[in-house]
C-alpha positions in Angstrom: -47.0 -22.3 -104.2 -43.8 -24.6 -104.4 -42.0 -21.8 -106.4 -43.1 -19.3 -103.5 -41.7 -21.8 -100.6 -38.3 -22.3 -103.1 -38.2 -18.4 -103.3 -38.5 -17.4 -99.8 -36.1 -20.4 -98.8 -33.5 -18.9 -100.8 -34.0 -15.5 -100.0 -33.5 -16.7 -96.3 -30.7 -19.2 -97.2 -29.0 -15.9 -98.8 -30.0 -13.6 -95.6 -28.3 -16.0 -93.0 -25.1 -16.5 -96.1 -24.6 -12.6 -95.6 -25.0 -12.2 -91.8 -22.4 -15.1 -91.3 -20.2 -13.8 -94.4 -19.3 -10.1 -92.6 -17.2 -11.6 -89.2 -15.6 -13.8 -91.1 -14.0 -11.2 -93.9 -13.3 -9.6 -90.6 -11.1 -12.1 -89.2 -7.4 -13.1 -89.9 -7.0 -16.7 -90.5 -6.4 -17.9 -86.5 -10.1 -15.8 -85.7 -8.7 -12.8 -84.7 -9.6 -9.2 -85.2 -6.8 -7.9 -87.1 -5.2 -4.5 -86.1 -3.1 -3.2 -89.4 -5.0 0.3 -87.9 -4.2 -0.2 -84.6 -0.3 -1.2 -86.6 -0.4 1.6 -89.3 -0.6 4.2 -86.2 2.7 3.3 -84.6 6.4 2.9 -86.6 10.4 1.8 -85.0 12.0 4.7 -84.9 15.8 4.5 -84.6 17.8 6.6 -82.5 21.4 7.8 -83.4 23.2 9.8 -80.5 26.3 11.6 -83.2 29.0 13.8 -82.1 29.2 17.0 -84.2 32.4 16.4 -85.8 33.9 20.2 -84.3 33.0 18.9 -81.0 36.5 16.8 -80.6 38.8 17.6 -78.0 41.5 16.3 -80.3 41.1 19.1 -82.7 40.6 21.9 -80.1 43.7 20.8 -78.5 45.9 20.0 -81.4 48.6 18.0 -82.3 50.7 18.8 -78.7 47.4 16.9 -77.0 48.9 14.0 -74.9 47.5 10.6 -74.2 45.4 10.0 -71.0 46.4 7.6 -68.2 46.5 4.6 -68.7 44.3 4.2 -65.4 42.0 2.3 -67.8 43.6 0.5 -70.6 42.2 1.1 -74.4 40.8 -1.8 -74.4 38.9 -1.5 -71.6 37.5 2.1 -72.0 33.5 1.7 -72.1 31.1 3.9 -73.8 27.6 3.9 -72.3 24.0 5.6 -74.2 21.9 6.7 -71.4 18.3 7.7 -73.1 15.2 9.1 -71.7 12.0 10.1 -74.1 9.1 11.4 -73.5 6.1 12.0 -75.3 3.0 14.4 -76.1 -0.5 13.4 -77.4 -2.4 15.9 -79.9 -4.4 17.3 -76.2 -1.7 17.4 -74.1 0.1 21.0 -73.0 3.2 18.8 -71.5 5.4 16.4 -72.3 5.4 12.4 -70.3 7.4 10.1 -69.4 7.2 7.4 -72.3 10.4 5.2 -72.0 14.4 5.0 -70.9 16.9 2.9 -71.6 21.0 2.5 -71.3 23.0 1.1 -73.9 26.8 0.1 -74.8 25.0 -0.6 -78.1 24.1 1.9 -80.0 21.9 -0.4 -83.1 19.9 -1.5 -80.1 18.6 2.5 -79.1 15.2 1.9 -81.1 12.0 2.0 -80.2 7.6 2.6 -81.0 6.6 5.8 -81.4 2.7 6.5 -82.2 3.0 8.9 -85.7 0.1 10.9 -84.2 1.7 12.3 -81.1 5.6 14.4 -80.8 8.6 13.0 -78.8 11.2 14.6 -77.0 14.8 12.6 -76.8 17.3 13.1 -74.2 20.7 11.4 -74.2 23.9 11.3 -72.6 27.1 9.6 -73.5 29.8 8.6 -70.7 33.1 7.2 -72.5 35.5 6.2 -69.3 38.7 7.9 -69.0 40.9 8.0 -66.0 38.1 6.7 -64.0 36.1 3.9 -64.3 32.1 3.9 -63.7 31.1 1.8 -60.3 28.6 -0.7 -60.6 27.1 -2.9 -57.8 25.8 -6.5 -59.0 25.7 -4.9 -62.9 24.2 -1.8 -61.4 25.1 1.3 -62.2 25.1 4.3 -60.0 25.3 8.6 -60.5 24.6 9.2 -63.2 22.5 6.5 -64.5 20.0 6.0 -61.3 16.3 5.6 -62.0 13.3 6.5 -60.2 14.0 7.2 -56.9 17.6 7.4 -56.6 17.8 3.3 -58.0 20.7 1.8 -59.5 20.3 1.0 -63.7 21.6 -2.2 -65.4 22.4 -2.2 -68.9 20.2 -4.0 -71.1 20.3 -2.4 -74.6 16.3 -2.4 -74.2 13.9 -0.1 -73.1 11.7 0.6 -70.5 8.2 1.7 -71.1 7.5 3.9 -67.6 5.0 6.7 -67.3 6.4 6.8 -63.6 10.0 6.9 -63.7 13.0 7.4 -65.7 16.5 8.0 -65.6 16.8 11.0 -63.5 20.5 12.2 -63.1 21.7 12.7 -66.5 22.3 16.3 -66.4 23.9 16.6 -63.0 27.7 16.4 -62.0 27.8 13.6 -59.9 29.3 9.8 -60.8 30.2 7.4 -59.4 33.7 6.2 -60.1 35.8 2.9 -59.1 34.9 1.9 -55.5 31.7 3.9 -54.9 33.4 7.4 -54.5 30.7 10.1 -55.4 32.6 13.2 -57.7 31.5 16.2 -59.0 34.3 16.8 -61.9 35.0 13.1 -63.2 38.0 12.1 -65.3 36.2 10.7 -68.1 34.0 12.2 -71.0 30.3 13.5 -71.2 28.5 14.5 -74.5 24.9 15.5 -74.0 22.4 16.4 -76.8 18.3 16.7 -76.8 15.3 16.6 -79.3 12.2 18.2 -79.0 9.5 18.1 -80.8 10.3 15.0 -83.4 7.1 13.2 -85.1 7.5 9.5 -86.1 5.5 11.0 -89.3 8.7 12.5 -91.0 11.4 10.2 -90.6 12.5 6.5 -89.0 15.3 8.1 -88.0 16.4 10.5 -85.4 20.0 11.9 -85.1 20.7 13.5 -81.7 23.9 15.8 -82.2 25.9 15.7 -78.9 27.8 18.3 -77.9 30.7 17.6 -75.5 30.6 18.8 -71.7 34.7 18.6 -71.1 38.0 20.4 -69.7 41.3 19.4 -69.7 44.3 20.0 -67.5 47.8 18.9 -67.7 49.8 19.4 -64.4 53.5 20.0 -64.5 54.8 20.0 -60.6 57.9 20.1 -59.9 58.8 18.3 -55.8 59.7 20.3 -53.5 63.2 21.0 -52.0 62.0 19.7 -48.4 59.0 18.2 -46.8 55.8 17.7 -48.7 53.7 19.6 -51.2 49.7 19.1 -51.8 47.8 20.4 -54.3 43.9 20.5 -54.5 41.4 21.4 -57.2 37.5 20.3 -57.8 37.8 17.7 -55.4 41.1 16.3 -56.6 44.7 16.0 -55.3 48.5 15.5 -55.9 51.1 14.8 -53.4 54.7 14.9 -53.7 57.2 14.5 -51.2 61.5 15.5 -51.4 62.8 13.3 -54.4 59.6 12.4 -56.1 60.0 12.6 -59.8 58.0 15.8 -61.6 54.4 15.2 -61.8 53.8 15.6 -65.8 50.0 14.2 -66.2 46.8 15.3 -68.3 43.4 14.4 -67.8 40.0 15.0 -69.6 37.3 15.8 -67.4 33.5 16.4 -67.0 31.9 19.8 -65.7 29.4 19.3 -63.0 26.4 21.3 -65.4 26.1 19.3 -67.9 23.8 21.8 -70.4 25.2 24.8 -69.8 28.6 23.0 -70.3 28.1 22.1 -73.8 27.3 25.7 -74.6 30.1 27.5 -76.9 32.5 29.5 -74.5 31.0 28.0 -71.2 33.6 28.6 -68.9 34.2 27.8 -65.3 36.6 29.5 -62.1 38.0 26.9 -59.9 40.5 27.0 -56.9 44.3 25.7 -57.1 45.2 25.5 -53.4 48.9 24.6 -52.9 49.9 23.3 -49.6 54.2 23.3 -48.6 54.9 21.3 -45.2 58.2 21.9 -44.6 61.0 19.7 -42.7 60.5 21.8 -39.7 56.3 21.7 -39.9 55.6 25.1 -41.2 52.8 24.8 -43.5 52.7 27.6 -46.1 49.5 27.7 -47.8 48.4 29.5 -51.5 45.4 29.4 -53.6 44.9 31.0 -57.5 41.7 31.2 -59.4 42.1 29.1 -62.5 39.5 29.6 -65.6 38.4 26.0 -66.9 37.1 26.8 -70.4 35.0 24.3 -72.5 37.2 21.8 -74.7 40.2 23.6 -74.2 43.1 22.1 -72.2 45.0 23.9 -69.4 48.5 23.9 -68.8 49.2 24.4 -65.0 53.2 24.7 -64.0 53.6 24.6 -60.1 56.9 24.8 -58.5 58.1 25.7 -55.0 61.7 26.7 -54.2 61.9 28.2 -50.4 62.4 31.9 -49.5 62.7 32.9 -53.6 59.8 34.0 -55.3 57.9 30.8 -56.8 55.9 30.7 -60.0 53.1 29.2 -61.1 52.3 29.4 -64.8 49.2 28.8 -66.7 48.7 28.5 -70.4 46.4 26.9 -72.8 48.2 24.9 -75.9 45.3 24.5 -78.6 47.4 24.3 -81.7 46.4 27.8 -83.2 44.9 29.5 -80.5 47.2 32.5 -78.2 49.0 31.1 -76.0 47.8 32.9 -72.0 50.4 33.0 -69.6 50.0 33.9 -66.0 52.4 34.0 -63.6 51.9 33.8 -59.8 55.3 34.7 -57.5 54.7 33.4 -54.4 57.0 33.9 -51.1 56.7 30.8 -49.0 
C-alpha cells in the first residue's frame, strides 16, 4: 500500500513538474514571451536614392558648361532626401501610407519593412543652386510640406503615418530665400520611384533618379538709352544705359516633376523683352523659347534703336548641332 501512495505521489509530483515546465521554456530570461516570430517577419531595409550616371548635366552640356552663381557658395550648397513609402498587405488592392522622412543624410534613409507585404518608394532630391531653400524655425516649406500643407524639419528619421505624408514632391513649387513661392527654381531636382519591392529579396533598395532640369545662359547686351527688362518663367533681368553685358547661366527645375525626367521632355516658355526709352516709349517683344530636358540654352538679346535687332538662340552640348534662331526685331 506504501508503494501505491509512493507511486501515485510521484506520478503527481511529475504531473505538476510538466504543467509548470511548459511556460517556463516559453519565456526569455526577464519572463517575457519572446517574439523572434513576431522579429523574423520584419527586416531594415536600406534605402539608396542614385543618380544614373547619364543623368549629369555636366556631360549633356559638355566641356563649354560654365559654373553657376555663386548666389550660394560651394560650401554651402545643401542636398536634401525627401522620401515617402507606402505599403501593401497580401489582401489589399491599394497601396498606404506607411512612413516619410527627409534627410541631408543619406546612411540614415533606413527603415522596417514586414517581408510578407510590397512597398512602394518615392523620393526626391533638391541640391541648392542659385537659390537657397526657406525654412521657418528649421521648417521647411514647398516642397517638403506634410499633411495638410505643414512645414517638415529635417531629422534623418522617419515618420511612421498612415494619415499623412509628404505631399508636394512632385509639384513645381519651392520655396526659396525669403518665403517667395516659384514655379521654375534655380537649383536641382532628381526624382525616382519603386514599386512593388519585397523586404524578401534584398536589404537593399536602390532608387535611380533621373534628373528634372534646364539650363539657360543669358547673354544681354544694355541698351543704347533708357532701360531694358526681360521676363521668363517668373524671372527677370534689368539693365539700364552703361550696365555691363549680362553674361549668366543657371540650372533650373521644371514645374512637372515626372514628366520632366522623361527622355526628350520638353517645354515652350515666353521671353518677353521690354525697351523704355529716354523719351518713355515702351517697345515691347515676346519669342517662344523651347526648354528641353538637361540641355542648356544659349539666349543672345540685344537692342540697338531703329535697326533690326537680333536675338539668337542656340544650344552648346559638346557634340550635339548647334540651333540657331534669329529674331529681327524693329523697336
Amino acid at each position: 500500500m506504501k508503494k501505491q501512495v509512493t507511486w501515485i505521489g510521484l506520478l503527481l509530483c511529475l504531473l505538476l513538474f510538466a504543467a509548470c515546465e511548459k511556460p517556463v521554456l516559453d519565456n526569455d530570461e526577464d519572463g517575457k514571451k519572446p517574439n523572434n516570430a513576431k522579429q523574423k517577419l520584419t527586416r531594415v531595409v536600406r534605402i539608396h536614392p542614385k543618380e544614373l550616371r547619364i543623368e549629369t548635366i555636366e556631360e549633356a552640356i559638355g566641356t563649354k558648361y560654365q559654373p553657376l552663381s555663386r548666389a550660394v557658395s560651394e560650401d554651402r550648397k545643401r542636398k536634401f532626401y525627401a522620401v515617402n513609402v507606402y505599403e501593401k498587405k497580401p489582401n489589399d488592392e491599394n497601396y498606404s501610407m506607411y512612413a516619410y522622412g527627409l534627410f541631408t543624410s543619406l546612411s540614415k534613409i533606413a527603415l522596417k519593412m514586414n517581408v510578407n507585404n510590397l512597398y512602394k518608394v518615392e523620393c526626391l532630391i533638391v541640391e541648392e543652386g542659385d537659390d537657397e531653400l526657406f525654412a521657418n524655425e528649421d521648417e521647411f516649406s514647398a516642397p517638403f510640406l506634410h499633411g495638410t500643407n505643414k512645414g517638415t524639419k529635417v531629422t534623418n528619421s522617419f515618420v511612421f503615418s498612415k494619415e499623412e505624408n509628404l505631399n508636394s514632391l512632385t509639384k513645381g513649387e519651392t520655396t526659396v530665400a525669403k518665403g517667395r513661392t516659384v514655379q521654375y527654381p534655380r537649383l536641382v531636382k532628381l526624382y525616382g520611384t519603386v514599386n512593388d519591392f519585397s523586404p524578401k529579396t534584398s536589404k537593399e533598395l536602390t532608387v535611380d533618379m533621373k534628373r528634372s532640369v534646364f539650363g539657360l545662359h543669358f547673354k544681354v547686351s544694355p541698351p543704347e538709352e533708357g532701360s531694358l527688362v526681360i521676363n521668363y518663367i517668373g524671372w527677370r533681368i534689368s539693365l539700364t544705359k552703361g550696365s555691363e553685358t549680362y553674361d549668366h547661366s543657371s540650372v533650373y527645375s521644371f514645374s512637372n516633376i515626372p514628366k520632366a525626367c522623361e527622355d526628350g521632355y520638353q517645354l515652350t516658355m515666353e521671353v518677353k523683352v521690354t525697351w523704355t526709352k529716354d523719351d518713355g516709349t515702351v517697345e515691347q517683344e515676346s519669342k517662344q523659347l523651347v526648354l528641353k530636358r538637361n540641355v542648356m540654352t544659349v539666349v543672345e538679346i540685344r537692342v540697338e534703336g531703329q535697326k533690326p535687332q537680333g536675338f539668337t538662340l542656340n544650344e552648346e552640348p559638346n557634340d550635339m548641332k548647334t540651333e540657331k534662331v534669329e529674331w529681327n526685331l524693329l523697336l
